[in-house]
N, C-alpha and C positions, 0 to 999 in steps of 0.2 A: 722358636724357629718357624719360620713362615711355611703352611704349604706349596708343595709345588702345582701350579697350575693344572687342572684337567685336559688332557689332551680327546677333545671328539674327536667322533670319525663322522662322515659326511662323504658324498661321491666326489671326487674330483670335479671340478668344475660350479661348488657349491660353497666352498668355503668363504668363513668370512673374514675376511681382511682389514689389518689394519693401515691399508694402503688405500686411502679414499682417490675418487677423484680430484676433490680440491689437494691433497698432498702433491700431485704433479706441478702445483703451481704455487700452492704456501709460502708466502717469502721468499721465494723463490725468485732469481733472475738470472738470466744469461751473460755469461763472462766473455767477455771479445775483445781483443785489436790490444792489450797493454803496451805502451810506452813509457820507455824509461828518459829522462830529461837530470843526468847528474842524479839526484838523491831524493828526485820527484817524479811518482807514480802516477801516469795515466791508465785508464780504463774506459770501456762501455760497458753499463749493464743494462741490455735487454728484460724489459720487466713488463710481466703478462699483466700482473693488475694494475697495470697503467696503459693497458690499452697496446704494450709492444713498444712502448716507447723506450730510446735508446738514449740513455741520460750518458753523458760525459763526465765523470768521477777525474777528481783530483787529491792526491795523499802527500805531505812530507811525510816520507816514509818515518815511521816510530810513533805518527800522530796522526790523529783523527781525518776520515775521508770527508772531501763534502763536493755536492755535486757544483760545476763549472758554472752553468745554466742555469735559470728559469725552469717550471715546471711545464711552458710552454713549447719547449723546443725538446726535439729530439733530433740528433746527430746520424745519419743515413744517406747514404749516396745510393742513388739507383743503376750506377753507371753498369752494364753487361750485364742488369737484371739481379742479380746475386750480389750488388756491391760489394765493400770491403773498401779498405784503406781511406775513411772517410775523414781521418781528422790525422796534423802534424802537431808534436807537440815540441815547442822548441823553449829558451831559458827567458825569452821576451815575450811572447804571444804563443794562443795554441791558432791555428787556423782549422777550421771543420765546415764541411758539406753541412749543410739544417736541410733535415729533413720535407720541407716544407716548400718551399722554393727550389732545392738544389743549388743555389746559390753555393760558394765558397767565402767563410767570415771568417775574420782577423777578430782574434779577444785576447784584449791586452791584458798582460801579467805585473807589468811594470809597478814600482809601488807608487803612489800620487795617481794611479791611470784608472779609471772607471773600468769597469769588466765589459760594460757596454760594446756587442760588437757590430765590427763595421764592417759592408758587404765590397770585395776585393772582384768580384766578378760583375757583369751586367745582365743585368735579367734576360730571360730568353728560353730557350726549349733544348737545355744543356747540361748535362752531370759529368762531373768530376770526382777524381780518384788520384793515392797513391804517391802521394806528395815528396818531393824533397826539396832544401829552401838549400836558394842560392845566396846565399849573404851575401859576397861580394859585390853584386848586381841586383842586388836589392827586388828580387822574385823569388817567387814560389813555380818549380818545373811539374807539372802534373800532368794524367792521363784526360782528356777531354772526351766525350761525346756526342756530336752536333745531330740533336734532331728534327731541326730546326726548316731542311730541306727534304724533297722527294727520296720515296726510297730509301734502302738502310741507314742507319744516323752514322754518319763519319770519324772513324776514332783518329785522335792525333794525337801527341806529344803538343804541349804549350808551354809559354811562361806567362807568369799572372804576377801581374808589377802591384807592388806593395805599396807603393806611394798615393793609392786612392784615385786612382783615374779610372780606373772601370778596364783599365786594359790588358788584351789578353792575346799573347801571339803564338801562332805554331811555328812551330821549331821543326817538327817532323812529320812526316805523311805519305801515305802512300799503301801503309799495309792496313791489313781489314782489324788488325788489332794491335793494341800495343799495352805494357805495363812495363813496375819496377824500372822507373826511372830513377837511377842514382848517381849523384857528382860525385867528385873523388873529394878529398880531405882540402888538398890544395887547388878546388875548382877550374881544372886545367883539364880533366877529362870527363866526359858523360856515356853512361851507359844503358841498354836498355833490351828488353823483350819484344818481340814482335811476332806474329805468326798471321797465317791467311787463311782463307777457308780452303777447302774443308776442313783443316786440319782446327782439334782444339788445343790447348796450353799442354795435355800430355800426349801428340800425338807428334808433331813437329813443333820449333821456335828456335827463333834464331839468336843470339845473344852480340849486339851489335856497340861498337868501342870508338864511340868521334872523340876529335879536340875541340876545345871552347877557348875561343880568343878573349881578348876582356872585353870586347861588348857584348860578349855573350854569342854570338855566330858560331855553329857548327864545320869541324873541317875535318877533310878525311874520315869519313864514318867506314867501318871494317867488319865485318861480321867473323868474329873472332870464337864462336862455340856455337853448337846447332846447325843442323843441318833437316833433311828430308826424314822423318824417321829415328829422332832425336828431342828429346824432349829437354831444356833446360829451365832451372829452376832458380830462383832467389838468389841477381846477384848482388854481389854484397862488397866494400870497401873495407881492407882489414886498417887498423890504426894506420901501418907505414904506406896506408895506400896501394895495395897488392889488391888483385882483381879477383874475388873467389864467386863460384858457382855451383849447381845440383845439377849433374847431368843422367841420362839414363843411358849412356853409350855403351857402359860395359851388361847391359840388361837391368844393371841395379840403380838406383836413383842414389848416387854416389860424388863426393867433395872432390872439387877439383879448387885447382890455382891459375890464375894466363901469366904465363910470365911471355919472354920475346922469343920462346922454341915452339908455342904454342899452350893444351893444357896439360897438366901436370897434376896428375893423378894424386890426392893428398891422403886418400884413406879406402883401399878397395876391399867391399865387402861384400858379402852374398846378406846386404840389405837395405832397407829403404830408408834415406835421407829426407825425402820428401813426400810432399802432398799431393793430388790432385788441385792445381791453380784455379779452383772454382771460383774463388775468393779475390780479390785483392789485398797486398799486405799480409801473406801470408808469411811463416820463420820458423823455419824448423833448425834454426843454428844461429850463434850470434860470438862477438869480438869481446872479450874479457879481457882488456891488456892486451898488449903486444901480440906475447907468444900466445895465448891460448883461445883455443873457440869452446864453446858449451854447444854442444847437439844433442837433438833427439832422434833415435833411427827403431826404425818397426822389424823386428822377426817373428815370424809367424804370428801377424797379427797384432801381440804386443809390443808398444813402445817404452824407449826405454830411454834414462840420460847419457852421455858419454863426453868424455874432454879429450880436446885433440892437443898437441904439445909439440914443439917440434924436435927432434932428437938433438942432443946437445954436440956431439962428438961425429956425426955423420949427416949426411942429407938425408930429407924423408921427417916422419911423422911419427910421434907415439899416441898410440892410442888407450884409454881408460876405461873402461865402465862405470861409473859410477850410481852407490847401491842405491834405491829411494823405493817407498810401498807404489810408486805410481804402475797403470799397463795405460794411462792413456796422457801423451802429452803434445802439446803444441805451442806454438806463440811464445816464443822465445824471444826475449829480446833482455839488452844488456845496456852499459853502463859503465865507465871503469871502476865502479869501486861496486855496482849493484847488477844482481841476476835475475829475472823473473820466468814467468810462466803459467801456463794453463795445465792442470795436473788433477790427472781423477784414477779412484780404483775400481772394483770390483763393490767394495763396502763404501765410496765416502763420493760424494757427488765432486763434480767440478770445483776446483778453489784456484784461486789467484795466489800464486808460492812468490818468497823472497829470499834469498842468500847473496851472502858477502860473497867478492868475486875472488877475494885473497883463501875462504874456506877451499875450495873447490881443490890445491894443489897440495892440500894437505888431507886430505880426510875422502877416505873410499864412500864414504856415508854423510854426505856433508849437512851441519844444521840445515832446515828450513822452518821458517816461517811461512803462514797464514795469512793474508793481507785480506783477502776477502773471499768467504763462502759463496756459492751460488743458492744455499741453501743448505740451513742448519740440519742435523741427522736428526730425521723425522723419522724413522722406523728400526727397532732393535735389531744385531745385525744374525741375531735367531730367525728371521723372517725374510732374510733377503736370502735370495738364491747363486749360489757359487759357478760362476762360468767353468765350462770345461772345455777345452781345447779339442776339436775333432776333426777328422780328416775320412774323407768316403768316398769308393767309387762312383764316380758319374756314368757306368755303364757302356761308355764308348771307348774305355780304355785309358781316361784320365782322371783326375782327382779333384777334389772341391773342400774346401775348408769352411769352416761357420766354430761357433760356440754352443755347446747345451746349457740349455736351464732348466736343472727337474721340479716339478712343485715346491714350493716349501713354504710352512708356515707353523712355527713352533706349535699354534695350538688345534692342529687337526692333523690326522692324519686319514688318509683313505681307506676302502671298504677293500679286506681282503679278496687276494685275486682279479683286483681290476687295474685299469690303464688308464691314463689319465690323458686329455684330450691333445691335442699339439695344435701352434702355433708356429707354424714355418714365419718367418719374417724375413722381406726383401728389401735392402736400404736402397738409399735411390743414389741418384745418379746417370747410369748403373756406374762409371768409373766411380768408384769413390769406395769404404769400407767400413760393414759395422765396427763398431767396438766393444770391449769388454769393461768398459767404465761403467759407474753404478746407473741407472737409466730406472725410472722408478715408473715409468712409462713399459716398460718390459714390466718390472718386478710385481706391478700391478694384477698381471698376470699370472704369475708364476704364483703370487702370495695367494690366489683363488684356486689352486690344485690344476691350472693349466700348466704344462709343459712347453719350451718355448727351445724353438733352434732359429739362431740367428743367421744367418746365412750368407757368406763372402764367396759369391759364385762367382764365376770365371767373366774377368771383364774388371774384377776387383783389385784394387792397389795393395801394396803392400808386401806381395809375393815375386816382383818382380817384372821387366815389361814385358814377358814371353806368358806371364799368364794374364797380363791386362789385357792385350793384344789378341788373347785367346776369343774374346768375345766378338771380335771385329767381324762385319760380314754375316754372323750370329745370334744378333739379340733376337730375343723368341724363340733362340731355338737350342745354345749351351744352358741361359741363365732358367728356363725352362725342365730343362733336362735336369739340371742340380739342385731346385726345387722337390722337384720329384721325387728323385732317388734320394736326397736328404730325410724325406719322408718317409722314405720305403723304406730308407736304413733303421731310423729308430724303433720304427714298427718289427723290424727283424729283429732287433736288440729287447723285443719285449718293451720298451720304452714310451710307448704312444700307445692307442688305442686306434685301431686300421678305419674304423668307421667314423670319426670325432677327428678327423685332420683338417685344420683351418690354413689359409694363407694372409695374409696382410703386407700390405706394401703400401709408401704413399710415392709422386709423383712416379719416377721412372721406374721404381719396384711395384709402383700401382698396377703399370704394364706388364709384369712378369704375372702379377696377380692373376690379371684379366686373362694371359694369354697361358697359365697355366688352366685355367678353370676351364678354357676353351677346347684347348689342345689334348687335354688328361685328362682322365675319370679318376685322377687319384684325392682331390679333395671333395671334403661336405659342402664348405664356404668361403666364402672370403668375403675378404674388407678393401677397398682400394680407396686410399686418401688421393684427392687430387691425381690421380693417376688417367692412363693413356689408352684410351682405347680403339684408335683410329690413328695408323700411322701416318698414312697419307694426312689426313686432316694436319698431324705437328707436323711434317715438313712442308707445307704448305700456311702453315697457321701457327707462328710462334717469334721470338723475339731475336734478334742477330747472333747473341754470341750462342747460342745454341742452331740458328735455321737451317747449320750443313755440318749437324753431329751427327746425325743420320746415313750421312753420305758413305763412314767407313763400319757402322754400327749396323745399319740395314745394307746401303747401296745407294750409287746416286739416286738422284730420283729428277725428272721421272723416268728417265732410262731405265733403271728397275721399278716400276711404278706395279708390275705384276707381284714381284715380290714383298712388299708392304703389300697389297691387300690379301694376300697370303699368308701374311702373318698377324691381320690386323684381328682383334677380337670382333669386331664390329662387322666385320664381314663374314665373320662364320657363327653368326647368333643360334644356329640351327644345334650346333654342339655345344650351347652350354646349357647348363640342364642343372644348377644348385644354387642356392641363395647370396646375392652378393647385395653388401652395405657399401655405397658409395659416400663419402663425405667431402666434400668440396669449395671453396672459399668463388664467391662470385665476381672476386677483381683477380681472381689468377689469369695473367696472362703469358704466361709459361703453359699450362694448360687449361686453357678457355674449358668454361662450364659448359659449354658445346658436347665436349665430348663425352662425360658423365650423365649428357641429359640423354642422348641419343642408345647407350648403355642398358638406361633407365627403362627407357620408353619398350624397347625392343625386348627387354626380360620381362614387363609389363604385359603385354600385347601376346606373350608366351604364357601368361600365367604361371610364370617362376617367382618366390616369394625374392623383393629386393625393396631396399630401400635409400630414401635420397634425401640426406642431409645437408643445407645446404647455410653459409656464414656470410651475410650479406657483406660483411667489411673486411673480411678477410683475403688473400691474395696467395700466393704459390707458397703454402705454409701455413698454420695457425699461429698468430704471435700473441693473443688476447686470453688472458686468464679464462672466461665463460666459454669460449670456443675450444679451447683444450679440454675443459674439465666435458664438458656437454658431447664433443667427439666420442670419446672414451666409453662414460655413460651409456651412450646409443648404440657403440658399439660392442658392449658385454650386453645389454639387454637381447642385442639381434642374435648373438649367439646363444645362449641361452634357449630362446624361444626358437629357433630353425633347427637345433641340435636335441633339445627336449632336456636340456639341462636344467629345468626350473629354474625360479627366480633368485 
């Protein structure tokens, strides 16, 4: 019988790990956007040791993947900055945005057809998104973005004629944004999203219902869901052609139907159906057959699957749960006879799932398969740290949710009677919310005897639209607030160590970062990834679908232009007074390396220890294996050395 391993002791924040920095990127790639085509599996996989490039994967499902493409091309739409819905995949051709151009290409499937693709769009200063093909009429209907003239680039509804003439027409225009454009079965109806500034995709949209003649001409367009104050989400065509959608009318981001009385409530729940519409091509529910929908809905935090069914003997809806190890799911998308998805735990990284559509009505627990890991389990699950569900007063009389992470790493344990350092964590956005899925980016941390709270402060999804809404009018000053006290709480629970409290955030959590360190004496340090430290500067200096998120987040501007500098870090350099690591990508233009350097300069000029790392090819995010692992790297070294935590 073999010994059991030695457990050292070591101080918190010393231990050694078997979670490298290259293990965040190890075979590793990111899993995006799958389509189902009949009994053939599309995918992206986002891969850091190729530079971030976004390979288009094709599967008969039961056999071997292989990529679409050349290792030339990588499939990404720039369109709204944050792309998404970048490639259609249909049973003749897939069509996809290349990175490269922005272009939109036709790659034939056909058998005798070269894969050779050919470009459906004409060159110019334009991205596309979001596709659905009009077969009848021989187009593809898409989201466009003309940037081509002065001033914001013009978003519109188009068709892009398949026949190779380079031609591309708008069909719709007029609002500052548009998506999820979808025909009906029998190509008689089009439907679509729209919304205008200020407002973004979860603040107001309108969910708008034309007819299509057979030249394809729009008539009678009705705005049939959405309103001021209403946020809808992902609609969707069921098989008999019934209109369904995600609204947040009843507070909760909850399934509706349109029939001819209007809509009709399919499943009222105190939870979330949807996402934050960062993305394009987003699904959080999809059509298995007739009667049934396969959805995924979030309570406190975790997500989870459910099958919707309609009652047999009454009107209305039966509702399922259905059991599976996952807390994080998305990207749902179906097939008559195939189900798939994006499915992660606590212990198992991201994977690409598959079930038969016929298990789902028999079995609480239905098979799944595996189609594809984001990366194989690279660390025992004795070393990975257990999220814990937590909820705490924010001090002003309301509540704030996040997850813990205590140290852990089977072979060290800590020096009696001490506290181990914390790592508050602010996801960005801010609308949007961590997760409890494995993140080896987090666990990195945790596995070195650091403590880690992740943090879903007020402004966060998931909870509902009365707590997203909470943040309105308030960034800088709830998300702030719940930073704090999430600190202060652990440190009351014995749980942290009161002197050894860090922050990290990147983009919009970079801001909570800055403007806690500013605002509070309650942390040592912090870290801001591409993050904001001059309001005025991003409302003034940023890209369209974001230029007037500000507007209900801060205030207009510059009508409030006193309150941004009031809340800006940059303008109160005099109160911050502890060590910050800035890391920064030099093409972000979501947030220009302006404002990191100006950060820089001013905690310099203080003789405050800080440091400026900076990724000359990088942009609003790290996507390149040496720029992830080197981030990280620089970032345990800083702390370490400002906190006196040795090497």
């Amino acid at each position: 019988m073999s010994k059991a391993k030695a457990v050292k002791t070591a101080p918190y924040g010393r231990w050694e790990s078997p979670i490298e920095a290259s293990t965040l990127t190890a075979n590793a790639v990111r899993l995006d956007a799958p389509q189902l085509c009949n009994d053939v599996a599309y995918w992206l996989e986002s891969r850091p040791d190729e530079g971030g490039r976004n390979v288009l994967m094709r599967q008969q499902l039961g056999r071997e993947p292989r990529e679409l493409l050349d290792a030339s091309t990588s499939v990404r739409t720039r369109a709204n900055e944050y792309g998404g819905g970048a490639y259609l995949a249909t049973e003749e051709a897939v069509f996809a945005v290349f990175d490269a151009d922005q272009r939109v290409y036709q790659i034939p499937l056909k058998q005798g057809h070269s894969l050779t693709p050919a470009p459906l769009t004409p060159k110019g200063d334009y991205c596309y998104s979001d596709f659905c093909l009009d077969s009848a009429r021989n187009r593809l209907i898409a989201v466009r973005e003309d940037h081509s003239g002065a001033g914001e680039p013009a978003c519109t509804l188009v068709a892009i004629d398949l026949n190779g003439s380079l031609t591309v027409t708008v069909l719709v225009e007029g609002a500052d944004f548009y998506s999820n454009p979808r025909l009906s079965h029998r190509g008689d109806k089009l439907c679509w999203l729209s919304w205008c500034h200020p407002n973004m995709p979860w603040d107001s949209t309108q969910l708008t219902l034309a007819e299509l003649d057979a030249g394809g001409e729009l008539h009678n367009p009705q705005v049939v869901a959405g309103s001021d104050g209403e946020s809808v989400f992902q609609p969707s065509w069921s098989p008999s052609d019934q209109l369904f959608f995600v609204s947040d009318r009843s507070n909760w981001w909850n399934l509706y139907r349109h029939d001819d009385t209007g809509a009709v409530s399919v499943l009222p729940m105190a939870a979330e159906f949807a996402t934050p519409q960062w993305v394009f091509g987003m699904s959080t529910y999809g059509f298995c057959g007739d009667d049934k929908i396969l959805c995924t809905f979030t309570e406190n935090g975790q997500w989870q699957l459910g099958l919707i069914t309609p009652k047999k003997t009454q009107k209305g809806y039966r509702f399922s749960a259905l059991k599976s190890p996952m807390t994080q799911i998305s990207n749902i998308t179906t097939s008559a006879e195939h189900l798939m998805f994006i499915g992660a735990n606590a212990n198992r990284a991201p994977a690409l799932y598959h079930l038969l559509s016929h298990s789902i009505g028999h079995a609480a627990a239905p098979p799944m398969a595996i189609v594809r890991r984001s990366q194989a389990d690279m660390v025992e699950p004795a070393n990975l740290a257990t999220p814990k569900a937590v909820s705490y007063p924010t001090g002003d009389g309301e509540t704030c949710h996040g997850f813990y992470y205590p140290p852990c790493n089977a072979g060290y344990q800590a020096e009696p009677d001490t506290l181990p350092p914390l790592i508050v964590m602010c996801h960005g956005g801010p609308t949007g919310a961590t997760s409890s899925a494995l993140n080896y980016k987090l666990q990195f941390w945790t596995s070195r005897g650091f403590a880690v709270l992740d943090v879903n402060y007020r402004g966060s999804t998931g909870y509902g639209r009365e707590y997203r809404d909470s943040l309105k009018s308030h960034w800088g000053v709830k998300d702030v607030a719940d930073v704090v006290a999430g600190a202060q709480y652990l440190v009351e629970q014995k749980l942290a160590h009161p002197e050894q409290l860090i922050i990290r955030g990147s983009s919009a959590g970079g801001y909570t970062v800055l403007a806690a360190l500013t605002f509070s004496d309650t942390f040592s340090a912090g870290a801001s990834l591409y993050g904001i430290g001059d309001l005025t500067a991003l409302a003034e200096d940023t890209h369209k679908f974001e230029s007037r998120y500000l507007d209900t987040l801060v205030g207009p501007y510059p009508e409030t232009k006193q309150r941004y500098l009031d809340r800006s870090p940059i303008a109160h350099i005099a109160q911050l007074n502890c060590p910050v690591i800035f890391l920064q990508g030099l093409k972000d233009k979501v947030v220009p390396p302006a404002q990191a350097e100006a950060m820089v300069k001013a905690l310099t000029d203080k003789g405050i220890a800080n440091e400026y790392v900076t990724f000359a090819n990088e942009g609003h995010g790290f996507r390149a294996a040496d720029s992830i692992e080197a981030a990280i790297t620089r970032e345990l070294a800083f702390y370490r050395k400002v906190l006196n935590l040795g090497e």
